[in-house]
N, C-alpha and C positions, 0 to 999 in steps of 0.2 A: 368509600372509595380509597383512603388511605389503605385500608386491609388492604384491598384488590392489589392496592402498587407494592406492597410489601411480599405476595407472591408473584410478582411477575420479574424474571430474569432475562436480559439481554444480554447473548453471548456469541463470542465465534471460536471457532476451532480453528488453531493456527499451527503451522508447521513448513517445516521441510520439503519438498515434491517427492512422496511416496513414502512419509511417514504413516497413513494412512487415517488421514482427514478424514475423507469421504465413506471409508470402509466404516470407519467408526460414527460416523452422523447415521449411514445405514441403519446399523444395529438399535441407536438411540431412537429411530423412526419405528421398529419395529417392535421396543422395548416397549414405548410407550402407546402403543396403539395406535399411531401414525398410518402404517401401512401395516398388513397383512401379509407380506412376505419379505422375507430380505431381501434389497438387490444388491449385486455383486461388479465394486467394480470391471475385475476380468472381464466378465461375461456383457458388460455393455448393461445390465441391468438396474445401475444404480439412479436411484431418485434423484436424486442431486445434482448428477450429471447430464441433467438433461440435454443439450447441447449434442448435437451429431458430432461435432467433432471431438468433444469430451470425452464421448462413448468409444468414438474410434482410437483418440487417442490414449486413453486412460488416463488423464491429467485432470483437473480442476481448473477452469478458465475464468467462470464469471462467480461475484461471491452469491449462491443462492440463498433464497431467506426461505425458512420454512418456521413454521409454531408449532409446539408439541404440548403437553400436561402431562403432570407427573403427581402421584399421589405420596405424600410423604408424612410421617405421623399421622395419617388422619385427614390433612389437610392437601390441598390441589392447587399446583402450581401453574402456574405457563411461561413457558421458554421459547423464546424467540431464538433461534438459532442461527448464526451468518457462518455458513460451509466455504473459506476462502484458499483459493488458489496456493499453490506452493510454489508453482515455477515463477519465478522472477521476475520475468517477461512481463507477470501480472502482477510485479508489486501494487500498483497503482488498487489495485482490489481490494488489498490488504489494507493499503493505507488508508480510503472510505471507510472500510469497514470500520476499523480501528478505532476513527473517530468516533460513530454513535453508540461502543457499546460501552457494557457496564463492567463487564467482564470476558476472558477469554480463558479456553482451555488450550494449554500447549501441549500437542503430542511431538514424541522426541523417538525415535527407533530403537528399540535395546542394541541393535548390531552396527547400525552408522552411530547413532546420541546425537550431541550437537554440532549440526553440517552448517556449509554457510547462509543457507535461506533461514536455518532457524534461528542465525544471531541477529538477522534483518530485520526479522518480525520481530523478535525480542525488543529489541531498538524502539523499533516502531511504537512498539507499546509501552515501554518507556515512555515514549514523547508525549504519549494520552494520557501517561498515568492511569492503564488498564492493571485491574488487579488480575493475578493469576492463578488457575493451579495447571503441573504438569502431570500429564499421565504419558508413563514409557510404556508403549503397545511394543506386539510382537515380542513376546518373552518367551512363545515357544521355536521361534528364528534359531537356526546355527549360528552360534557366537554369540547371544544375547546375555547380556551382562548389565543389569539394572544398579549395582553399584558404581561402576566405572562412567554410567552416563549419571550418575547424582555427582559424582566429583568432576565432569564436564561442565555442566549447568551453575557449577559454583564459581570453577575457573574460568569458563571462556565467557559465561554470560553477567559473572559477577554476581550472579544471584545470592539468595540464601534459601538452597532449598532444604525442606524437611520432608524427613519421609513418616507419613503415617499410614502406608503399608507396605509388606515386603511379598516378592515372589516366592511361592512354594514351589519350589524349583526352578530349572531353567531349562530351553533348549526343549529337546523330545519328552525332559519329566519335567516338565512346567504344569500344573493340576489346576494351583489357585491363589488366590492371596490371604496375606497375616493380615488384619487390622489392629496395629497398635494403637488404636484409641479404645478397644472395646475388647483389645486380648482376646480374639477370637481368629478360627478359618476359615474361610469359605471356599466352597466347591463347586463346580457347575454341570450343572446336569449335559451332556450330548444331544441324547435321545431328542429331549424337547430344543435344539439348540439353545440353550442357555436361559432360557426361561426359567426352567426352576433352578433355585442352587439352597445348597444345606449349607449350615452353620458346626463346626465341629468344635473342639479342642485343639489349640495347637500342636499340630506334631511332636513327638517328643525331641527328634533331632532340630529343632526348631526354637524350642522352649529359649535356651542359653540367646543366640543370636537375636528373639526376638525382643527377650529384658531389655540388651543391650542398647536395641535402636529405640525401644521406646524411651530409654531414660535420655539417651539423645534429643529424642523430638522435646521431650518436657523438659531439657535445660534450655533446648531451642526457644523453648512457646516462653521458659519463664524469664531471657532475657525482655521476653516482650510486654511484659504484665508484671506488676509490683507484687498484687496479690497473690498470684501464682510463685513467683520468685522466694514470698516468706512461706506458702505451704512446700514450696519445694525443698528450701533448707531446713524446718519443722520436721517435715515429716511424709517423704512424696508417696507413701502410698495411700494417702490420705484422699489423693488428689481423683475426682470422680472424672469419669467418661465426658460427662456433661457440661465440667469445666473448662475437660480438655478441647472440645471440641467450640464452646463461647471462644475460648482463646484465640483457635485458629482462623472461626471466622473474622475478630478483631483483627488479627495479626496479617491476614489476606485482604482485608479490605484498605489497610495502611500500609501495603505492601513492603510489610519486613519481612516476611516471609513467602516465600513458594512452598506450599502442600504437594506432595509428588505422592501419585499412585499410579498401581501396573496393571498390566494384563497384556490382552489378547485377544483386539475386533476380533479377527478374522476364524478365531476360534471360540467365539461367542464367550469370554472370561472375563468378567472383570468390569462390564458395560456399563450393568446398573447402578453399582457403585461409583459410577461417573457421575449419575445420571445425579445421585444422593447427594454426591460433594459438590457438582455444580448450586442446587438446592441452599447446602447448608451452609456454602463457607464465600460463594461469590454474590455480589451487590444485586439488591433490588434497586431500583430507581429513584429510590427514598435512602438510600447509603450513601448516595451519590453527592458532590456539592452540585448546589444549584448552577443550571448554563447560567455561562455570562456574556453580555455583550453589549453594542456599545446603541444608544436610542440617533440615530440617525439627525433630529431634529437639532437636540442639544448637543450630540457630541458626549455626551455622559454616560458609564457603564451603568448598566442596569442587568439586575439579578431575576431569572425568572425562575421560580421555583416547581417542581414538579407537582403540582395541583390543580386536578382537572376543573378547579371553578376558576382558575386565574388568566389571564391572556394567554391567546392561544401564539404559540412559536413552535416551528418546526423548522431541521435544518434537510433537503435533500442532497441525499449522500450519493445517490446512482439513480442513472437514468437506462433505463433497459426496451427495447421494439418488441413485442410480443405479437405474432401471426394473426391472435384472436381480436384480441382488445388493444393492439395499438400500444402506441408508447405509454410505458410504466414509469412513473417518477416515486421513487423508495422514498420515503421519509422518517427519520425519527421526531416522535412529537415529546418535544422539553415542559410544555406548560399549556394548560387548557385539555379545552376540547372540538374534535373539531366532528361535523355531522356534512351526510351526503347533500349536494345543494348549494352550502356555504360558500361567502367569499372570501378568498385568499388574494392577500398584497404581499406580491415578491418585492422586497427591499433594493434588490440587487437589480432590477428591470424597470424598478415603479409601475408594474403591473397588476391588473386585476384580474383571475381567475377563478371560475366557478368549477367546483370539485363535483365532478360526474358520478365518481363510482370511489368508495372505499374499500379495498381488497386485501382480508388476510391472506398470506401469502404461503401456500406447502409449495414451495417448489415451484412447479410451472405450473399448477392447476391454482384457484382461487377462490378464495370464500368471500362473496361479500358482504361489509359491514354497515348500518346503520351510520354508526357513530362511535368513535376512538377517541381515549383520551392518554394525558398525561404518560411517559413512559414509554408506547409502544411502538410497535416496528410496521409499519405499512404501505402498502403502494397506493399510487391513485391515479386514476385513469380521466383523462381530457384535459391534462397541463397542456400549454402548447410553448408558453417560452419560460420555463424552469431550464435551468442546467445545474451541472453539478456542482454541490457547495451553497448555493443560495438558499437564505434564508427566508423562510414564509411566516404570515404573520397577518394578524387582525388591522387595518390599513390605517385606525384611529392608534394602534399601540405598536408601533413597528418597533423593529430591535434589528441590529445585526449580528448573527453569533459567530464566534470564531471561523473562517475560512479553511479550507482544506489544501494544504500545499502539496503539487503535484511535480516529478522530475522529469527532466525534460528528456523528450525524445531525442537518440544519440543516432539510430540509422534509418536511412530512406531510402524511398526506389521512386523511380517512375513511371507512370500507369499510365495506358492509353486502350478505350474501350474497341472491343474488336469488330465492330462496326458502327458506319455515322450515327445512326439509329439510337443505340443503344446508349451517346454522351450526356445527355438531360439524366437517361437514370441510373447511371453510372454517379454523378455528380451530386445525385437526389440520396442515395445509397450512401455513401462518404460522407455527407454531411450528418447525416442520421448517425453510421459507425461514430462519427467525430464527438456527435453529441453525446452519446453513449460512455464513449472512452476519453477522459481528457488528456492521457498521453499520448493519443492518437492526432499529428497535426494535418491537414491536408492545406497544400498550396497550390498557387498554379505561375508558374516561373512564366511573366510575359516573353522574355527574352528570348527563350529557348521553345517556347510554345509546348510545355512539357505541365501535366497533374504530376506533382510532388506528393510522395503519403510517408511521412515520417511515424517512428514506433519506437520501442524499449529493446527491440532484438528481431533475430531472425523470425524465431516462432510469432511471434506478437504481429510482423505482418501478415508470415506464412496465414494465420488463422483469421487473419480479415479478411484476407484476399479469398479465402474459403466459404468463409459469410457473405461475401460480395454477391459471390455465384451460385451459393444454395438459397441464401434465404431471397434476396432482391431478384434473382435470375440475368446479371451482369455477369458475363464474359469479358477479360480483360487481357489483353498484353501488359508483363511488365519488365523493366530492367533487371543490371545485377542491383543488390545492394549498396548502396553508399554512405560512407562516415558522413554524420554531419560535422564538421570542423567548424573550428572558429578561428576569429583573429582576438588581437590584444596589441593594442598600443603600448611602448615598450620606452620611449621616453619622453619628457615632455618640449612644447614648443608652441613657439608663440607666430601668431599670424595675423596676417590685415587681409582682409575681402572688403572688395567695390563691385558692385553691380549694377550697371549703368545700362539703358536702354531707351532709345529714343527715335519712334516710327511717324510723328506730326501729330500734335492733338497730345494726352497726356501721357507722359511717359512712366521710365521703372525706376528706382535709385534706391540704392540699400550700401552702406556700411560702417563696418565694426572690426573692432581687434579682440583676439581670446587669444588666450592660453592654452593648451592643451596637458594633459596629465593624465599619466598612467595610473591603472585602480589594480588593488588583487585583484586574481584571476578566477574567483571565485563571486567576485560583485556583480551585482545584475542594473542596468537600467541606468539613463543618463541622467548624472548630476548637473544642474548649471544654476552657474551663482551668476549675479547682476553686481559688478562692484563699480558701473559707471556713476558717477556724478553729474546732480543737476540734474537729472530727465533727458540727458541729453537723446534715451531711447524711450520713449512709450513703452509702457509697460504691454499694451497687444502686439506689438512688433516685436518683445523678447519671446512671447508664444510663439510667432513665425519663424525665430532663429530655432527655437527650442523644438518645433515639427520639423524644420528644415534637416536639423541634427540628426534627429531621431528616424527620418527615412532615411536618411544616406547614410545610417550606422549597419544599412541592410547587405550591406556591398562595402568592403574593406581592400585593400591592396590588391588580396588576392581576393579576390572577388568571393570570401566568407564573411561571414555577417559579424560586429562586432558587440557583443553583447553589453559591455558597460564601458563610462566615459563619463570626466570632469570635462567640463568646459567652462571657463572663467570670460568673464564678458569684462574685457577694462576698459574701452572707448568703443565711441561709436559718432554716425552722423546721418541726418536725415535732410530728407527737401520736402519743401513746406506741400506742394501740389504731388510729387512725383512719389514720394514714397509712405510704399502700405505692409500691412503684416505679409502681403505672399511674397511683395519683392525681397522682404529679409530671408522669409522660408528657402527663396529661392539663391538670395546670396548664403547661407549659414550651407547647401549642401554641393555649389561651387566651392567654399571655401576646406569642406570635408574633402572631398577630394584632390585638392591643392594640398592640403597637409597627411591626407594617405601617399600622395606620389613622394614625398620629401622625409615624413618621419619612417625611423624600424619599428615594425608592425611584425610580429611573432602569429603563426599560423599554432594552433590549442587541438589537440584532438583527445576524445574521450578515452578514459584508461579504466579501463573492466577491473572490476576484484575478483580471482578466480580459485576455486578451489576444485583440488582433482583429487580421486580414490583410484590408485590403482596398487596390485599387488608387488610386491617387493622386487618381482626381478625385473621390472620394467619401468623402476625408478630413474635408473643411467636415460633409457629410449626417451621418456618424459621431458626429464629434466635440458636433457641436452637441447629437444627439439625448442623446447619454451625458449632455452639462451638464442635461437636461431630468428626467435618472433619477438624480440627486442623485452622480454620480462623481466622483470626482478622479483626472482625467485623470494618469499619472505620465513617463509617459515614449511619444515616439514615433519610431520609428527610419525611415529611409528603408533603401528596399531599391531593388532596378532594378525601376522599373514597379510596385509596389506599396509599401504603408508598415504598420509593424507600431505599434500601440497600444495601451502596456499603462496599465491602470485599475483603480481599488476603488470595487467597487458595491454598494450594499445588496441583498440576494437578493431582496427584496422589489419590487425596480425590473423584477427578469432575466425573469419568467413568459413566457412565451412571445416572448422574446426573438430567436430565430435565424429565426421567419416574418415578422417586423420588421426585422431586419437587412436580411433576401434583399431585401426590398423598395425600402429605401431605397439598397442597391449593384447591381440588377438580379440579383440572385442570384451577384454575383461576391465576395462578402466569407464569411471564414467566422472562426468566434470558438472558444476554450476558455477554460474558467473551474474555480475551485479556489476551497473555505473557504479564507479565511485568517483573520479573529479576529474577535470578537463588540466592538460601539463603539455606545456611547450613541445612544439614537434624537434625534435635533433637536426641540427644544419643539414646532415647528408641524407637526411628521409627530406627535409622540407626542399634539398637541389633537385630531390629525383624527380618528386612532385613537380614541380616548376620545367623541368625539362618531359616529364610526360605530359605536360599540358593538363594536370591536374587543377592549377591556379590558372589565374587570368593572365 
């Protein structure tokens, strides 16, 4: 069993939106005897994209999982594959994914390099501690230049990449790749698309440039290795293929280095030698440190190791609807094993569920399995209250493992079904999408008698609303788009609430004095401290202050929700008959209101990171119109023939921002955009609001 886990790799492709993810998981499908033909994004053909609107739109929306095997020395590998999203709008895919694997492959574009979704992901995987290699696809592109994106990757992403192959050319004469671990070239055949490739001798115009970067790589590899280090200053041609290559995989799995190789999905170059270095140089599940987490009973971390005789834990990372079989709950399994039948305790629900069906997963079709262990990547059919992030587990050996942090939805609309009929599955549909996606919120504003669907961006709802009415068959009216703002208490202040109420027979009676105190604008969730003396409060009656708070933080001055808050409890008074935990709940969110009408309370709205590509003479049109949508321009790079500039804009500027764009660069400019923090609204936007009866 140990072997088995020693060839099994979990990985995702991660990128940019149209650095070509998906073109290149194609290839890898078809490399490995997956599928029998290639499919093409353009053409709506691709495995991966299953999804109608994927196809329609050519994007990557949900991350799909597919297995492949791959023969390498002799020996048979299997790789689990996670193909995840590039547009932004889906970070949230990314960052599931992110969490269960062992490894990722970054693709980077020879002609854009590194954009802004590629430093997101980058980030991302930072934060998991994913090792990496990057592969720069598209080297037969006009403008592809594999060395200017190895010196991006070093500067913008802080990396250290190394290169251990070069492109045999560029552009129209782009053939094949150097390998400098094996000082060879390789070619690839058309005819058979890319199936077969020969191995030559380095070009002779080649020869110089390529000594050069191999002695690079191997000063690269020997600050990482001692013993490499003394044969390097000995005597480096000394140094064999074999070591070089031990190195790299150490050097990648400790991520001191990024291995960078090239080619060209799209023109079948350079594939299989992905297919090699994902093999040779990124983590089996046995590379990995053991999951941690924490045994629920005791409070105490506990280590589960990847051994399919040991407790069984698994985390699910995404929950997916499937037409056939019904909701899919993905799991990676950390320890044990688990077989069809079994029972599973969610940690996180204290529930018991019986596992229907085990389903390796190609894409949208499924294989089912007996019984999976330690390591692998799978779905399973008949959870019914799993969501996303919860931990599963043997109900005598429960664990909980690290949780998945998701960001929060910044725009919303309003939805109302287009006939009475149709509200039960309208609302049956939204709950399901909700489960599915955790940055998706759905509410239902009593007040206004309005379904709230909050999202990451325009597309993110565009493409629910999509799903609504293909796959559920719901027809829907909805609004424009709206920022979700926020408030922020802005100084401190102190206050007394009484709540008195008396109808014959037992009455209400609640009160206390607090303090009130402003938090960064980045804090989440109310703090409240107890510093009264003497009991003068029951400790369940600081619960009812502490609910009381907590709903009336929903509703702020202007009537946007206040996301974080001190509250200081220094006195207080109760009656022996009349007062209970609700009359405090109910005095603590009289008294929120009392101190929203009297303190300054600052309205927050979300500020986009944005980065735009457009050609040089339309830098002035750009720039100007961004100064008009209240940004701050931060930086702009010059490229050959085009300029990159990156800015922070209030979301509320962006609305139908990219038919504006096209306009003002004749449709030659195109932009990506990311949350990055929520910052005070300016006095004369926060009057205008107030006087357009955007606040309460």
């Amino acid at each position: 069993m140990a072997e088995e886990l020693d060839k099994i790799r979990n990985i995702g492709i991660m990128a940019h939106i149209d650095a070509g993810k998906t073109t290149t998981t194609e290839r890898i499908l078809f490399y490995t005897g997956t599928n029998y033909k290639i499919g093409e994004v353009d053409e709506g053909t691709a495995t991966m994209d299953w999804m109608i609107q994927e196809q329609e739109r050519g994007i990557t929306i949900t991350s799909a999982a597919t297995t492949v095997t791959w023969k390498y020395s002799g020996e048979e590998y299997k790789i689990n594959i996670i193909d995840t999203p590039g547009h932004v709008d889906f970070t949230v895919e990314v960052e599931r994914s992110l969490r269960i694997l062992d490894g990722a492959v970054a693709i980077f574009c020879a002609v854009g390099g590194v954009e802004a979704q590629s430093e997101t992901v980058w980030r991302q995987a930072d934060k998991y501690g994913v090792s990496r290699i990057a592969y720069i696809n598209k080297m037969d592109r006009t403008g592809a230049n594999f060395y200017a994106v190895l010196d991006q990757i070093k500067e913008r992403l802080g990396a250290n990449p190394v290169a251990i192959q070069l492109p045999i050319g560029a552009e129209e004469t782009f053939s094949g790749v150097i390998d400098l671990i094996r000082m060879k070239a390789y070619v690839w055949d058309e005819e058979s698309k890319g199936v077969k490739y020969d191995e030559y001798d380095i070009p002779e115009d080649m020869i110089a440039e390529s000594a050069k970067y191999r002695m690079l790589m191997i000063e690269a590899l020997a600050e990482t290795d001692e013993r490499l280090m003394v044969k390097y200053f000995d005597n480096p041609d000394s140094i064999t293929s074999e070591e070089l290559m031990d190195t790299v995989r150490k050097a990648t799995l400790e991520n001191k280095i990024t291995a960078v190789l090239c080619g060209s999905s799209f023109k079948n170059t350079g594939v299989q030698k992905i297919i090699d270095a994902i093999v040779c140089y990124l983590p089996s599940p046995t590379d990995m440190p053991p999951a941690k987490g924490i045994n629920p009973n005791s409070n105490e971390e506990e280590i589960r190791e990847p051994d399919p005789n040991g407790h069984f834990s698994a985390l699910a990372f995404k929950i997916a609807t499937d037409p056939f079989v019904g909701k899919l709950t993905f799991i990676k399994i950390y320890s044990g094993t688990l077989k069809t039948g079994d029972i599973i305790y969610n940690v996180a629900s204290h529930k018991r569920e019986r596992v229907a069906k085990i389903l390796q997963m190609h894409s949208n079709k499924q294989i089912a399995q007996s019984s999976v262990s330690a390591g692998n990547i799978v779905a399973l059919v008949g959870m019914k209250a799993i969501r996303t992030g919860d931990s599963l587990t043997h109900e005598k050996h429960p664990v909980i493992l690290e949780n998945i942090d998701f960001p929060e939805p910044v725009i919303q609309i309003a939805v109302e079904p287009k006939t009475k009929d149709d509200e039960d599955r309208m609302m049956t549909a939204l709950a399901k999408l909700a489960e599915e996606d955790p940055t998706f919120v759905v509410k239902i504003d009593e007040d206004a008698s309005q379904i709230l669907i909050s999202g990451m961006g325009e597309l993110h709802l565009d493409i629910l609303l999509d799903r609504l009415k293909r796959e559920f068959n719901v027809d829907c009216n909805h609004g424009k788009p709206k920022v979700n703002y926020k408030e922020a208490i802005m100084e401190p202040y102190k206050h007394k609430e009484t709540y008195k109420r008396q109808t014959g027979g037992r009455g209400a009676f609640a009160e206390f004095e607090c303090e009130i105190e402003p938090v960064p604008l980045d804090a989440k969730g109310l703090v409240l401290e107890n510093v009264i003396k003497g009991g003068l409060i029951p400790k369940e009656y600081v619960t009812g202050i502490e609910k009381g708070f907590k709903i009336a933080m929903s509703n702020g001055k202007y009537g946007f929700p206040i996301e974080a808050l001190k509250v200081t409890l220094t006195d207080g008074k109760t009656h022996p008959v009349d007062s209970d935990a609700y009359a405090f709940e109910i005095c603590a969110k009289l008294a929120f209101r009392e101190i929203c009408k009297r303190i300054k309370s600052a309205i927050l709205e979300p500020i986009m990171k944005v980065e735009i590509t457009t050609p040089d003479e339309f830098v002035g049109n750009v720039t100007g119109d961004l100064n008009r949508r209240r940004a701050l321009v931060e930086q702009i790079d010059a490229k050959i023939g085009f300029q990159v500039i990156r800015a922070q804009i209030p979301l509320s500027e962006m609305f139908g921002y990219v038919t504006h764009l096209r306009s003002i660069t004749s449709g030659r400019a195109n932009y990506s955009m990311e949350f990055l923090k929520y910052a005070e609204v300016p006095n004369d936007v926060k009057e205008l609001m107030l006087k357009e009866g955007k606040c309460l």
